[in-house]
C-alpha positions in Angstrom: 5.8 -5.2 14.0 2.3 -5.2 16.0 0.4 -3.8 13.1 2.0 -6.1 10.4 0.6 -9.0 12.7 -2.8 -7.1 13.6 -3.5 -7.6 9.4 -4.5 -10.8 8.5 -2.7 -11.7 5.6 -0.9 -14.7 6.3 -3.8 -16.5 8.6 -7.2 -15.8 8.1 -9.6 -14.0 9.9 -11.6 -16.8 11.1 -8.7 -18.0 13.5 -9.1 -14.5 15.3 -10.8 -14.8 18.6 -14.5 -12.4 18.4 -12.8 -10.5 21.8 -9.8 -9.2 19.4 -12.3 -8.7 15.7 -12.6 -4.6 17.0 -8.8 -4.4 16.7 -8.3 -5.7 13.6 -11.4 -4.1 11.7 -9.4 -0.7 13.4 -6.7 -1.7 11.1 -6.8 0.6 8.1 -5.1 -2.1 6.1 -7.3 -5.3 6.6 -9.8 -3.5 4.5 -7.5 -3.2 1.8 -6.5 -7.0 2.4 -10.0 -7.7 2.3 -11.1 -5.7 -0.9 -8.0 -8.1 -2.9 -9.0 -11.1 -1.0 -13.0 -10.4 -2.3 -11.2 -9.1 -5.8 -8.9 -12.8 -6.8 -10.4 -15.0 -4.4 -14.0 -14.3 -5.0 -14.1 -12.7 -8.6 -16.2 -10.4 -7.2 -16.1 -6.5 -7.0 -15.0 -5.2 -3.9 -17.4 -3.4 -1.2 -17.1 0.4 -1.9 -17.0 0.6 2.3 -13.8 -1.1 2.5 -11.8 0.9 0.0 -13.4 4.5 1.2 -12.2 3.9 4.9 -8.4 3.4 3.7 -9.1 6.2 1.8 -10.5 8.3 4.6 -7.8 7.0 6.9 -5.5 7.8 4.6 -6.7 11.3 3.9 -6.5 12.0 7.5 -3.1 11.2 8.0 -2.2 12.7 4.7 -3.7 16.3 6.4 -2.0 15.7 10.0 1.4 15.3 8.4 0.9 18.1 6.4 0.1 20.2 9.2 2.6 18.5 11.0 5.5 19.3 8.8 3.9 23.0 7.9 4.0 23.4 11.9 8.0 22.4 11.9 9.0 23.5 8.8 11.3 26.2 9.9 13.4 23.3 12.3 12.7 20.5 9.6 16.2 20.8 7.8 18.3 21.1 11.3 17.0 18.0 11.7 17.3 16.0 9.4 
């Protein structure tokens, strides 16, 4: 629930106090919120920064649960 309410899609970003901006530019998603907000709202192309860090956020937790499940693969059917 916390991270559905730290991406601003419903209010916008401007109403966020500047004490609470680090948490929400942490959020992997308000780049991708941003990059369609800059795309339909804007008509302009989106910044390649914003897309490559949801990328490389996603990459990252793409490997971890890799590793994860290759770490627990032999318990991974008991279970489930």
């Amino acid at each position: 629930m916390a991270w559905m309410y730290l991406t601003p899609i419903i209010y916008p970003e401007s109403i966020v106090p500047e004490r609470y901006r680090p948490f929400i530019n942490l959020n992997p998603f308000t780049a991708l919120v941003r990059s369609y907000r800059r795309i339909f709202l804007e008509g302009l192309a989106p910044r390649l920064a914003q897309p490559a860090y949801f990328t490389a956020v996603a990459v990252v937790a793409f490997c971890f649960g890799y590793w994860w499940f290759a770490k627990t693969r032999r318990n991974f059917a008991d279970v489930i």
